[in-house]
C-alpha positions as CSV (number, residue, x, y, z in Angstrom):
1,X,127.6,75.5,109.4
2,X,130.3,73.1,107.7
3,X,127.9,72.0,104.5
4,X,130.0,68.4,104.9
5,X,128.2,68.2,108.1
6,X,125.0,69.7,107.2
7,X,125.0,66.8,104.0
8,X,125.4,64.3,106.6
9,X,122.1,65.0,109.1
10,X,120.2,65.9,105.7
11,X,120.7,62.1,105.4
12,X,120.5,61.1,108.8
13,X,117.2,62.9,108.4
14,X,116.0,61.0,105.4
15,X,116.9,58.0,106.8
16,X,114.0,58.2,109.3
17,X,111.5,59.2,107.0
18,X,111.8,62.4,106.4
19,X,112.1,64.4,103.4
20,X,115.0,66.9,102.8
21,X,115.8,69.6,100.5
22,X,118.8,72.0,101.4
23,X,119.8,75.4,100.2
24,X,123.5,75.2,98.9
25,X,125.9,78.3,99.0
26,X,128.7,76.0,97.5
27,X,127.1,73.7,95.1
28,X,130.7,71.9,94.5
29,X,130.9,70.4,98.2
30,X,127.0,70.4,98.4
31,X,126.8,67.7,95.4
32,X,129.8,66.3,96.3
33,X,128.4,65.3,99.9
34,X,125.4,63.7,97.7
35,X,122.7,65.5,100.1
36,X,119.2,63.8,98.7
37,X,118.0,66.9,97.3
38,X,119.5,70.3,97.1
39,X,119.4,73.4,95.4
40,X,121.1,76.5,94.9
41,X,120.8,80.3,93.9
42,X,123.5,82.3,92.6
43,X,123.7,84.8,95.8
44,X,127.0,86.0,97.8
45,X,127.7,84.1,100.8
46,X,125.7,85.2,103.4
47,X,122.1,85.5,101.8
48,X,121.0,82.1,100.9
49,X,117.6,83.4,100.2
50,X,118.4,86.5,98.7
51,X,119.2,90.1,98.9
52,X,118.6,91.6,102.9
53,X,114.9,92.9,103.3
54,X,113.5,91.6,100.3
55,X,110.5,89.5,102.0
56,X,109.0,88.9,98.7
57,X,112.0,87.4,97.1
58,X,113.2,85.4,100.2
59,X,109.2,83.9,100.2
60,X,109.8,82.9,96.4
61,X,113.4,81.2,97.3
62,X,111.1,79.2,100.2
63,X,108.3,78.4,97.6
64,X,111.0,77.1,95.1
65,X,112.5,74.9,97.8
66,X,109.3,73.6,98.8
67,X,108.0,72.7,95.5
68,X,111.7,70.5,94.8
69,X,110.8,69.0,97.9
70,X,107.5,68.1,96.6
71,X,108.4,67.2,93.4
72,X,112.3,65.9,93.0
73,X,113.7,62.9,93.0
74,X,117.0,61.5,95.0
75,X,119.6,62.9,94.4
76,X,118.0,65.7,92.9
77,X,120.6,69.0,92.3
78,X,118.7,72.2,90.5
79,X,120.0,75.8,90.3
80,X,117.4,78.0,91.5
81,X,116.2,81.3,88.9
82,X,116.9,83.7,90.8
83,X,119.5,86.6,90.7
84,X,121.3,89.0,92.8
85,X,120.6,92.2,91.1
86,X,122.7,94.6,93.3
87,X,126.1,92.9,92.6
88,X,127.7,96.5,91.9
89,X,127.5,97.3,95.0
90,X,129.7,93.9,96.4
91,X,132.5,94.9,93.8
C-alpha cells in the first residue's frame, strides 16, 4: 500500500476520534506525509514486524507500537530498537 495514501486515512482516522500509530518501511515519505504517530524498525521491505517466523519478536514490534500509541504525542516519529540479525543472508 502507497504509504502517501496510508498517511492520509491514518488522519482521516484521527479525525473521527480515533487514535493512530503506523509502522513505517520508509520513514522519509512516512514523516514527510505528517501521519499523527508513526514508527519504524530498521527491517528489509517486506517484514515490517520482523524477521519470518519469529512470533516472539513480531509480538514485541506489536507491544512497542501499542505503547507509542498509548503514550506519544502528535506528530510523534520514533525508531523502534529492534534489528534484523540475519542481514547476511539478504546480501
Amino acid at each position: 500500500m502507497c504509504h502517501r495514501s496510508v498517511g492520509l486515512v491514518q488522519g482521516a482516522v484521527e479525525a473521527s476520534g480515533i487514535p493512530t500509530v503506523t509502522i513505517a518501511m520508509r520513514p522519509d515519505i512516512t514523516y514527510g506525509v505528517r501521519v499523527p504517530r508513526a514508527a519504524w524498525a530498521r527491517f528489509p521491505h517486506g517484514n515490517p514486524l520482523g524477521e519470518p517466523h519469529q512470533p516472539e519478536q513480531h509480538h514485541l514490534v506489536l507491544e512497542a507500537l501499542l505503547q507509542l500509541l498509548e503514550t506519544a504525542e502528535d506528530r510523534s516519529f520514533v525508531e523502534l530498537p529492534f534489528r534484523w540479525r540475519r542481514w547476511k543472508k539478504w546480501l
